[in-house]
N, C-alpha and C positions, 0 to 999 in steps of 0.2 A: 713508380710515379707515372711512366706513359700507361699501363695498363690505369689506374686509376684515369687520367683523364682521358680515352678510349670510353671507358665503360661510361662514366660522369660526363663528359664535354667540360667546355673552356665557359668561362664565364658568360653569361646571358646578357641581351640588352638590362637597361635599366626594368626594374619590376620582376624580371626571371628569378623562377629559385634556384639557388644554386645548392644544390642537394651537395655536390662533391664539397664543398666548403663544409658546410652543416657537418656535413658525416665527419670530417677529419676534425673539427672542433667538438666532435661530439667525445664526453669522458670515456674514460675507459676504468674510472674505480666509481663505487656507486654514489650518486648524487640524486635524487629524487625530484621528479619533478623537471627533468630533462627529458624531452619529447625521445631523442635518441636511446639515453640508456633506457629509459621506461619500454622502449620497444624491445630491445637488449634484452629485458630481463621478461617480457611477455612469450618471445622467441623461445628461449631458455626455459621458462616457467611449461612450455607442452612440449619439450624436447626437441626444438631445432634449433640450428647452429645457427648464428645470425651474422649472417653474411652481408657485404655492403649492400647487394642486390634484397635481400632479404628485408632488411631497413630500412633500405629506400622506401621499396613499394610498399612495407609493412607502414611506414609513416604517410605516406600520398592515402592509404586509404583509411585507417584511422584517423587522421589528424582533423579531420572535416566531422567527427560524429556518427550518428548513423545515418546510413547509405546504401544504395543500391548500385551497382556496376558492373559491366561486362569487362571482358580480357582487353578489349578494344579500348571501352573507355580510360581502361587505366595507363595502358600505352601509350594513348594520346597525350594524358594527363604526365609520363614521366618523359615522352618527349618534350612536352614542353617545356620542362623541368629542368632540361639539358642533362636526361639520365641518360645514357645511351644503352641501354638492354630489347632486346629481340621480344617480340611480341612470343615466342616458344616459351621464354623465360618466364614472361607476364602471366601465362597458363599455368606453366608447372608450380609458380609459384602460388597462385590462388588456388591450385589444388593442394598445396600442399599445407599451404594453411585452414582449406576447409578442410581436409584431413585429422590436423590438430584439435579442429574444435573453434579455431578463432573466425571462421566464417560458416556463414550457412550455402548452399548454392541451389538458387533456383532454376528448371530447368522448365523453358516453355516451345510449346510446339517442336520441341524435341532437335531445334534449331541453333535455340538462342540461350545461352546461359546468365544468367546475372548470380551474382556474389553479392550477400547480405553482412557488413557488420555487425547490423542486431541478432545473436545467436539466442535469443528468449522464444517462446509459442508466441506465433502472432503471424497474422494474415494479413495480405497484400491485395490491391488494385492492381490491373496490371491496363494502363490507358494505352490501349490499343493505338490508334492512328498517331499517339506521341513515340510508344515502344519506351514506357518508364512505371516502372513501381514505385507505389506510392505503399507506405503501410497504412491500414485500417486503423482508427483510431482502439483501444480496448476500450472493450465490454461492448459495440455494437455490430459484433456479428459471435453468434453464441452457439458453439458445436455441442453438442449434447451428445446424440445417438449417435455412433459411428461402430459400423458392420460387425460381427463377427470375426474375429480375426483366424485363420486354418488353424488348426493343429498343426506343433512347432512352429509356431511363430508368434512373435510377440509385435503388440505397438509400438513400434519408435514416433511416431509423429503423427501429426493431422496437420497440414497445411492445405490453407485455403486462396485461391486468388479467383478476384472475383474481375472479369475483363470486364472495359466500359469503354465508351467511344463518346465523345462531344456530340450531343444532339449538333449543335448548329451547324458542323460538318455535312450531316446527315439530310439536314433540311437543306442543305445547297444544295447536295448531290443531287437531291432529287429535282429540287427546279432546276437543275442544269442536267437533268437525263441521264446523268451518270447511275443512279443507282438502281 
């Protein structure tokens, strides 16, 4: 039990989630339609063991839909949570589930990585001066021709991110001599 609340923390002001609660209320025979086992059994379903940490974050970034987020944001997000897990954790864990197949990971300027929920073809905005993906709507950006591919080697994907920046940002900068 100290290790659990070590890893989870002690209960949160009012509005806090309390993940450690959730998890120990969560079943352990199958019930359908429980945010927990469903995770349980998605863990399971690509071959990893689902561990409280596993759960956790596997619930924090699932439960909201589709989304876009770095190792950072989810950190933040399970701090707040009252999860207590190391930001190393938060990494290996969203590699390990892009790994699986349950995320995609987009890598920009070779810097910043963000982690996709939505694992379908589908291309991204990436709004520059906010630093967020946004998905493109389908069907208005349409790849057709794409290169030659070497011998030995096959297509796995075409992902497209198209950067944009706020004009009115732009038009400031430039009356204020910034740009």
């Amino acid at each position: 039990m100290a290790d659990q609340q070590r890893m989870f923390g002690d209960r949160g002001a009012a509005g806090d989630i309390n993940l450690r609660a959730m998890l120990d209320r969560a079943p352990r025979s199958p019930m359908a339609g429980c945010a927990f086992h469903d995770m349980r059994e998605r863990l399971r379903k690509v071959g990893l063991r689902p561990t409280r940490q596993r759960l956790m974050l596997g619930w924090l970034l699932f439960a909201k839909g589709h989304r876009h987020v770095s190792a950072e944001m989810l950190y933040e997000e399970a701090t707040r949570a009252k999860a207590a897990v190391s930001l190393a954790t938060v990494y290996n864990t969203l590699h390990q589930f892009t790994e699986a197949g349950l995320l995609k990971q987009l890598a920009l300027d070779g810097t910043k990585s963000y982690f996709d929920t939505n694992v379908t073809d589908h291309h991204h905005y990436f709004i520059e001066d906010e630093q967020v993906l946004v998905d493109i709507p389908p069907g208005e950006l349409d790849v057709r021709v794409v290169p030659n591919v070497p011998a030995h080697f096959e297509l796995r994907d075409v992902e497209v991110i198209v950067r944009v920046r706020r004009r009115d940002r732009l038009a400031l900068a430039r009356t204020s001599g910034e740009a």
